[in-house]
C-alpha positions as CSV (number, residue, x, y, z in Angstrom):
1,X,-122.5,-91.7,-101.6
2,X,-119.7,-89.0,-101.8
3,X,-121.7,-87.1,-104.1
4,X,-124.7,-86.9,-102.1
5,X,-123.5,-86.1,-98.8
6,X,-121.5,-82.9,-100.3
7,X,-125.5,-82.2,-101.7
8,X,-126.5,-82.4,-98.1
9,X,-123.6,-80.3,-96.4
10,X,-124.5,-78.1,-99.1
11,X,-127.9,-77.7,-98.0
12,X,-127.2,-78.0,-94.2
13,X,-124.9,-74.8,-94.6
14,X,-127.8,-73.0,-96.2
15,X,-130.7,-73.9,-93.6
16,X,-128.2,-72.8,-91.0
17,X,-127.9,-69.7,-92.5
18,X,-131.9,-68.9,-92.9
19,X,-132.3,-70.0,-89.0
20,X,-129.4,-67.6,-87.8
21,X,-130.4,-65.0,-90.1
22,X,-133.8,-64.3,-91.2
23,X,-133.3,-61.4,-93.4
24,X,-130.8,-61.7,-95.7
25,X,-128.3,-58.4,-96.3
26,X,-129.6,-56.7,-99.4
27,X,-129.0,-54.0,-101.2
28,X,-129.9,-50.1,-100.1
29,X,-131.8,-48.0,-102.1
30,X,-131.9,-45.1,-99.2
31,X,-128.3,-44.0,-101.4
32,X,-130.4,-42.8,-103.8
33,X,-132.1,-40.1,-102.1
34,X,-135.6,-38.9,-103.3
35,X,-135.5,-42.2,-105.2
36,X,-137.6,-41.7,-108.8
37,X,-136.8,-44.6,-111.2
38,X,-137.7,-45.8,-114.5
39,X,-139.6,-49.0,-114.7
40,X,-138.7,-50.9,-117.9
41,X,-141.5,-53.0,-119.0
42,X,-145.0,-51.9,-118.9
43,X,-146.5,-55.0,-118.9
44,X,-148.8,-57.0,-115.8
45,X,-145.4,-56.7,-113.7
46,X,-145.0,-53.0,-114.6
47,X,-148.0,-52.4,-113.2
48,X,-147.8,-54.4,-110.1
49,X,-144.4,-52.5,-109.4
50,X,-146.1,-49.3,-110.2
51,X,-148.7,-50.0,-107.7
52,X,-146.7,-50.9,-104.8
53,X,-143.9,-47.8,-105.2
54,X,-147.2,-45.4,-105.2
55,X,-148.6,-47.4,-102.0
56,X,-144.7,-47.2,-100.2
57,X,-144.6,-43.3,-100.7
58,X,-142.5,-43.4,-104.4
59,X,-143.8,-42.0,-108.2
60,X,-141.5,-43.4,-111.0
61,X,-140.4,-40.7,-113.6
62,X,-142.1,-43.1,-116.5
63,X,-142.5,-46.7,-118.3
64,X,-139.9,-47.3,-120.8
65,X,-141.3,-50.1,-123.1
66,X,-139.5,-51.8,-126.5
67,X,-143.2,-51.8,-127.6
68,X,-143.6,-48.3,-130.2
69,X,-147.4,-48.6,-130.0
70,X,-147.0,-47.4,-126.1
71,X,-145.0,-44.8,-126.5
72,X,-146.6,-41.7,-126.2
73,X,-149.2,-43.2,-124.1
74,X,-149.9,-43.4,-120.4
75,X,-150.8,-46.5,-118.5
76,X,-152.1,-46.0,-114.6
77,X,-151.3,-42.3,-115.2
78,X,-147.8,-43.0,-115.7
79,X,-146.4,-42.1,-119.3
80,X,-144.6,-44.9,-121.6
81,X,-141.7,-43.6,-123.5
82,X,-138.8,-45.4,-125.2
83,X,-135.7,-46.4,-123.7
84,X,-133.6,-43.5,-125.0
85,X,-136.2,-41.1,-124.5
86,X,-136.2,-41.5,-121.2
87,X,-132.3,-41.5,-120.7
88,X,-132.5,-38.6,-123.2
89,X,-134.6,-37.0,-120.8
90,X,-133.5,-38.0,-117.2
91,X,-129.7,-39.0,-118.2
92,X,-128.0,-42.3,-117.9
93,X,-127.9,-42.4,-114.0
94,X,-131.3,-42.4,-113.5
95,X,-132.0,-45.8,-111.8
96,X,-133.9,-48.5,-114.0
97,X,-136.0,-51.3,-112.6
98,X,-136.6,-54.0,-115.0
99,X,-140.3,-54.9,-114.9
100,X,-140.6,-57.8,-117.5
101,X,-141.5,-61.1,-116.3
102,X,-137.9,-63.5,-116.3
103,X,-136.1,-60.7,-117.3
104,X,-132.6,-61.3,-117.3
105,X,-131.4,-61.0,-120.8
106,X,-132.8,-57.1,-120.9
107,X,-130.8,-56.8,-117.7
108,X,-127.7,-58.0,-119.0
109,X,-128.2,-56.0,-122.0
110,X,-129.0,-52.8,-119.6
111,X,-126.1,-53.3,-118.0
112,X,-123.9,-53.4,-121.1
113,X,-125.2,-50.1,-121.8
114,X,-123.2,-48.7,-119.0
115,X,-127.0,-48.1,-117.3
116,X,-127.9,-48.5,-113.2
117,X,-130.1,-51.6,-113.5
118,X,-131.9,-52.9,-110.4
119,X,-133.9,-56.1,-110.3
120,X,-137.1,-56.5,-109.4
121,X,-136.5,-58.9,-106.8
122,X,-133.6,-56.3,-105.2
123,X,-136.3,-53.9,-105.5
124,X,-139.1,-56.0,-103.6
125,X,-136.5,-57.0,-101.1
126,X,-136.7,-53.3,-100.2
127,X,-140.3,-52.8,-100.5
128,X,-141.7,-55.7,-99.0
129,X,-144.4,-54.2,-97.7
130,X,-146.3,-53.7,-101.0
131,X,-144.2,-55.9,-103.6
132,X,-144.5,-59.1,-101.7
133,X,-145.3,-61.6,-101.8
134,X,-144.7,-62.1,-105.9
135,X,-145.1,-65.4,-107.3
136,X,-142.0,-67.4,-105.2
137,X,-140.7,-64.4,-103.7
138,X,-141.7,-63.6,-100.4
139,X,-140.1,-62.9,-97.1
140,X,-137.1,-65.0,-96.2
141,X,-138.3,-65.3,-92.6
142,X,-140.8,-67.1,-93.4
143,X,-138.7,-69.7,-94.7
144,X,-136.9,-69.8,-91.3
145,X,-140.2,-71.9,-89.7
146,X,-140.1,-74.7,-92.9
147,X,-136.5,-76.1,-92.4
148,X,-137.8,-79.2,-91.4
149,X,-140.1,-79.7,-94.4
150,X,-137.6,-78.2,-96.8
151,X,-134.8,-80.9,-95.7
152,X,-137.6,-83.6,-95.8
153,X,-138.0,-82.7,-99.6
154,X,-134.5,-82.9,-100.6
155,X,-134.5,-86.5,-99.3
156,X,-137.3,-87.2,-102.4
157,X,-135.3,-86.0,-105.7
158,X,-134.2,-88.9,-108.0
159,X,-131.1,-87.5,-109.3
160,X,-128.1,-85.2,-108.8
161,X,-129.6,-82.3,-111.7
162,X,-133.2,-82.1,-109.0
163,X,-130.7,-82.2,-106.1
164,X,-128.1,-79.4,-107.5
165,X,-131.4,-77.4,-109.0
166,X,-133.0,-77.8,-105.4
167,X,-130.4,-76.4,-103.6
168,X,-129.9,-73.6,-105.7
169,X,-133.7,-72.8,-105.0
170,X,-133.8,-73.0,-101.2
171,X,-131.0,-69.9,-101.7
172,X,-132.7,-68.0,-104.0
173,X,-135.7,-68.0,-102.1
174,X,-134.0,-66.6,-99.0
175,X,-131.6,-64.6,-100.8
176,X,-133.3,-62.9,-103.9
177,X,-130.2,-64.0,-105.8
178,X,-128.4,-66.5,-107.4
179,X,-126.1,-68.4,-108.7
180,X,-128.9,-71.0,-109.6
181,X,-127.7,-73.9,-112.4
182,X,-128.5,-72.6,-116.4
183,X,-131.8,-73.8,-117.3
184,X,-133.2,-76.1,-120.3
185,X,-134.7,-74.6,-123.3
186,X,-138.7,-73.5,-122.8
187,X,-139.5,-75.2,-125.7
188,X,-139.2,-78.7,-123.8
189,X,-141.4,-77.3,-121.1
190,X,-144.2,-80.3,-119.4
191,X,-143.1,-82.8,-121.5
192,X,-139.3,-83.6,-120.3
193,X,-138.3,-86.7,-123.1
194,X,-135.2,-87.5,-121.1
195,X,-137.6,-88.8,-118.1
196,X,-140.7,-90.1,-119.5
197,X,-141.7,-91.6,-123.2
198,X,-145.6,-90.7,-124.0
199,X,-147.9,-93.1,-124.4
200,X,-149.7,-94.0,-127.4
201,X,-153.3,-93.9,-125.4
202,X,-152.3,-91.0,-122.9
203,X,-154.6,-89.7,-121.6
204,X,-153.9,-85.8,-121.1
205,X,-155.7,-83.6,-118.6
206,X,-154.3,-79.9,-118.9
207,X,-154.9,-77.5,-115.8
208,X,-155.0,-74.2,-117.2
209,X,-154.7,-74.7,-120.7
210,X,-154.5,-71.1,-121.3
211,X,-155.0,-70.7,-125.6
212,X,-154.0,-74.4,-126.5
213,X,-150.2,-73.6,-126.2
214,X,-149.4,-76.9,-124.0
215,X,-152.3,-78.9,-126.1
216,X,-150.3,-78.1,-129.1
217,X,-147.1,-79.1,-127.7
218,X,-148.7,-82.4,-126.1
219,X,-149.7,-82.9,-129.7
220,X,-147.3,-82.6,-131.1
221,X,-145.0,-84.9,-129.1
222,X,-148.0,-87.7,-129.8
223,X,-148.3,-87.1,-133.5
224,X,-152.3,-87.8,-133.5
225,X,-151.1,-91.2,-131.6
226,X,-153.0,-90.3,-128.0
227,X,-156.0,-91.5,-125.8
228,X,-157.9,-88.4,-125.1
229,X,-157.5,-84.7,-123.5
230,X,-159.4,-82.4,-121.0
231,X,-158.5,-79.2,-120.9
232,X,-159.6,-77.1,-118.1
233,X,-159.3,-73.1,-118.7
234,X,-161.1,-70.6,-115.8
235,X,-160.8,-67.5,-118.1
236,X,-163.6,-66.8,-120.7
237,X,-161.1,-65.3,-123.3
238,X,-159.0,-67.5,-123.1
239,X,-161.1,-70.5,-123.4
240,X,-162.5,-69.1,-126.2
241,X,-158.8,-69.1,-127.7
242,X,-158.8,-72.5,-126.8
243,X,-161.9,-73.5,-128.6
244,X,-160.8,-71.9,-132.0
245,X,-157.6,-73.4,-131.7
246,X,-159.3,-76.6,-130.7
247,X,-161.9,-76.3,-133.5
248,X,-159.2,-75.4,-136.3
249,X,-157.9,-79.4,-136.0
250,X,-158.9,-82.8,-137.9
251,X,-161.9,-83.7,-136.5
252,X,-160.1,-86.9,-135.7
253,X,-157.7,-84.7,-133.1
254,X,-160.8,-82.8,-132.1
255,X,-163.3,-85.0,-131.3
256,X,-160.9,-86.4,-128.4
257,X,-160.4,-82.8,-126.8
258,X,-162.7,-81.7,-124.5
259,X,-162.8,-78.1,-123.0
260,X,-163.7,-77.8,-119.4
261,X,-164.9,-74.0,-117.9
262,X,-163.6,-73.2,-115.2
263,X,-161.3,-73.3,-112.2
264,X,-159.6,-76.9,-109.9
265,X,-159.0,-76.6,-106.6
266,X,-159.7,-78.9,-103.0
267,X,-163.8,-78.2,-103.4
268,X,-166.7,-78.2,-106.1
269,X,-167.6,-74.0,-105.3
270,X,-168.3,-70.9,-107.0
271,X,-165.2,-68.7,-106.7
272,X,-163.8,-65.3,-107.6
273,X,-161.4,-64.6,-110.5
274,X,-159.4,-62.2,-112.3
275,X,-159.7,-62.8,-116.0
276,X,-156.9,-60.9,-118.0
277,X,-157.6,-63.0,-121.1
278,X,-153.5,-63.6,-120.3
279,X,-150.9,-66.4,-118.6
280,X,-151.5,-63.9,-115.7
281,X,-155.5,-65.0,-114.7
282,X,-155.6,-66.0,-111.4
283,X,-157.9,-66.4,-107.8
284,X,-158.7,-63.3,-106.8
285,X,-161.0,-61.4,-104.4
286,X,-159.7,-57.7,-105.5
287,X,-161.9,-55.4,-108.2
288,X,-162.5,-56.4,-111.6
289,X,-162.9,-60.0,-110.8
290,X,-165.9,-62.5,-112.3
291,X,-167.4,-65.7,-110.6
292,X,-166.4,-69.2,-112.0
293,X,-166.9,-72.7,-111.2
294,X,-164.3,-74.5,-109.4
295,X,-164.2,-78.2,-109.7
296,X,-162.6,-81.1,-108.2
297,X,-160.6,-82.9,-110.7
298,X,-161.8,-86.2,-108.4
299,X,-165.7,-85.5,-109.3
300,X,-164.6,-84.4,-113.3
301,X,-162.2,-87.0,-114.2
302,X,-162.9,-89.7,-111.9
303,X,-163.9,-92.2,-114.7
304,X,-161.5,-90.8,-117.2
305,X,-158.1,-92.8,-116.2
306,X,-155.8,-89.7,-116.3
307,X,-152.2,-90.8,-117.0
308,X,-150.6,-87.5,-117.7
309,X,-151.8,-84.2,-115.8
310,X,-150.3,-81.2,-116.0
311,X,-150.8,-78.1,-113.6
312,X,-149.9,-74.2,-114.3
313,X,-152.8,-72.4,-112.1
314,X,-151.1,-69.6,-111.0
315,X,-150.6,-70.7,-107.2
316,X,-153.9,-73.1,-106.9
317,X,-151.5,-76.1,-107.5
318,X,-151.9,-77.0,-104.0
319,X,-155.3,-77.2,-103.5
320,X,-155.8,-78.8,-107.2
321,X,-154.0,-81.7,-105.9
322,X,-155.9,-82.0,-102.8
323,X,-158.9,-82.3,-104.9
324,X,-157.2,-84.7,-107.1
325,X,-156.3,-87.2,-104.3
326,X,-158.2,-89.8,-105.1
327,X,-157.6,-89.8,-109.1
328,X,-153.6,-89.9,-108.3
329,X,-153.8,-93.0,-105.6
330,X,-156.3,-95.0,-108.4
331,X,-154.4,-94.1,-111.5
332,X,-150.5,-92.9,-110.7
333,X,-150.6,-90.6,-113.8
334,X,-147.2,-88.6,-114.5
335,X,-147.4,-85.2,-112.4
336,X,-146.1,-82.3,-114.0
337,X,-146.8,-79.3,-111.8
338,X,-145.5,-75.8,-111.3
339,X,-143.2,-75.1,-108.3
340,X,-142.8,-71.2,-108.6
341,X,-146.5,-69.4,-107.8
342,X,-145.6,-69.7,-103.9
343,X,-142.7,-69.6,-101.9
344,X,-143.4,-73.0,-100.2
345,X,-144.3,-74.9,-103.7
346,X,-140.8,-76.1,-103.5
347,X,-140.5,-78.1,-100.8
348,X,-145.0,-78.5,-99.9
349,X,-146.1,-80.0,-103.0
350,X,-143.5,-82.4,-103.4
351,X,-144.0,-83.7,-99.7
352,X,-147.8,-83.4,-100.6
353,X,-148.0,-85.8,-103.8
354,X,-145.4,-88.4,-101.2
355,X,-148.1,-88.4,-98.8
356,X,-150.8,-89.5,-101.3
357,X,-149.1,-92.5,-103.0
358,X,-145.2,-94.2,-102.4
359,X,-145.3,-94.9,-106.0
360,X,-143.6,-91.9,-107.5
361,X,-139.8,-90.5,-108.4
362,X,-139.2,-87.2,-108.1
363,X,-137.7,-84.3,-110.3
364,X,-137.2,-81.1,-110.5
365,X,-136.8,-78.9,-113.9
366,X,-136.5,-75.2,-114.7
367,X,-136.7,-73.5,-117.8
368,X,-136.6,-70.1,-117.4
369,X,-134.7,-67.3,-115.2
370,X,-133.9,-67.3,-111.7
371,X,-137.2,-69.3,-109.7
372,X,-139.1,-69.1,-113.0
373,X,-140.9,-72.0,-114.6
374,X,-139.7,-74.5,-112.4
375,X,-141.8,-77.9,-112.3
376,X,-141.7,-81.1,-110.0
377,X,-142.6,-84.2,-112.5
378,X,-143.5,-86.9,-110.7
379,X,-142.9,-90.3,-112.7
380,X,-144.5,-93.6,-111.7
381,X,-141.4,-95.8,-111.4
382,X,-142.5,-98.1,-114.3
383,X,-142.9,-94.7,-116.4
384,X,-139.0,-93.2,-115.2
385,X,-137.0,-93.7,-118.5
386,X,-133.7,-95.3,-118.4
């Protein structure tokens, strides 16, 4: 009982902070005046960055990438050179935003160098206008309207590691910064052995199966031992990865896979998306985007007894779910769904899954930097290992 009420001061003294101060202090880039940096990374965050500097009035010198094959090259107009050509160039004080997805090991390895490293979420913090909202950053004063719902979530996590983990993420999300707890290895990812033993007739269904990568690592963990998998990809390419992979198993692993085109969400419709062949596809209404199927996991899988289902849909967890409502109050499978597309994924999707079915405990898991890859798994009690 000790334990938990220091949890709750813990998170009382953070809510009172959001509600008497909406914006938290952050850091000022207005020292740097005329403010030209270097974006390290010129990757799908890269760009994003690049595109919301040019919109707020600011051209970065260049890209630095580790990648040789870009150097030399431009991307968006902006040239790619190599780390020490551009501090060759532009000298070690020129400011360096790190634009690599969970990036904190180049940072630390930035900083070692002696280098002025910024963060993207410092930088968004000061160019909110154009670089948010990003995944679970977004403004802090939104959060300021949710204290309610984020103190009725805390009341749902099963043990002290979700509780600790929890807290840790109500700050970060207001604050752009941690300490947050260290988190487990990505390997382990979806399929958390310390909280639930697979069955030997699971029955799989993967939401944004991407190339196979989580079907392999189901399989894996079932050694051929499983009751069936449908895996749901919306982009072409990458469905098309899946396929190959899919088609390069025993036919006795095969022949219980099957591939579903196309998006989940709350209604059977034809909807926009933005296929990168990457992790990064996603709902979209901008340019460059391609019509696809969304389905209802209720109308797909109503017949198929789910017991496991995994979601990583780039922030259309919430409305998966809704469409899954029926399918989760029939057949309890394990939930194991991503937290970090949206802000409010933290504290809404937990209270969303409560208020389908009573017959779930709750955890939380990260495995990555910061807010990354964080995921609620919600066990049937008869499924919680021991």
């Amino acid at each position: 009982m000790a334990r938990l009420t220091n949890f709750q001061d813990r998170l009382d003294q953070a809510l009172r902070t959001i509600a008497e101060s909406p914006m938290p202090p952050h850091a000022d880039l207005s020292q740097w005046s005329k403010f030209r940096p270097v974006l390290f990374g010129a990757g799908a965050l890269g760009r994003v960055v690049l595109d919301g500097l040019r919109r707020s009035g600011v051209e970065p010198i260049c890209y630095a990438d580790n990648n040789p094959r870009r150097w030399g090259t431009s991307i968006d107009g902006l040239a790619v050179d190599s780390l020490a050509a551009a501090i060759d160039r532009h000298g070690r004080d020129v400011p360096i935003v790190v634009t690599i997805y969970t990036g904190a090991v180049v940072e630390a390895r930035l900083r070692k160098l002696g280098l002025r490293v910024i963060t993207f979420p410092e930088l968004a913090q000061n160019f909110p206008d154009h670089l948010l909202p990003w995944g679970a950053l977004d403004l802090p004063s939104r959060m300021t309207h949710c204290c309610a719902q984020i103190r009725e979530a805390f009341s749902l996590w099963a043990d002290d590691e979700s509780r600790d983990e929890y807290i840790a993420q109500v700050k970060f999300r207001y604050s752009f910064a941690g300490p947050v707890p260290p988190h487990l290895p990505a390997e382990t990812i979806y399929f958390p052995d310390d909280l639930v033993e697979l069955l030997a007739d699971e029955v799989f269904v993967d939401c944004g199966a991407f190339d196979g990568e989580s079907v392999g690592a189901f399989l894996k963990r079932t050694a051929g031992w499983f009751g069936g998998v449908a895996a749901i990809e919306a982009d072409p390419q990458n469905a098309e990865k899946l396929r190959q992979f899919i088609e390069r198993l025993p036919a006795a692993v095969s022949s219980r896979i099957r591939v579903i085109d196309g998006a989940v969400g709350a209604r059977n419709e034809t909807i926009r998306f933005h296929a990168t062949g990457t992790r990064a596809s996603n709902l979209s209404d901008d340019k460059d985007t391609i019509e696809v199927t969304c389905h209802r996991l209720d109308d797909i899988l109503f017949e198929a007894a789910p017991s496991y289902i995994k979601m990583d849909i780039e922030g259309a967890e919430v409305d998966a779910l809704a469409g899954a409502r029926e399918i989760i109050r029939r057949h309890n499978p394990v939930l194991a769904i991503c937290l970090y597309h949206r802000q409010s994924d933290l504290w809404e999707i937990p209270l969303q899954v409560l208020a389908m079915t009573d017959q779930y405990q709750f955890f939380l898991r990260r495995y990555s930097d910061d807010c990354w890859e964080q995921l609620l798994y919600a066990i049937p009690v008869h499924r919680v290992r021991k």
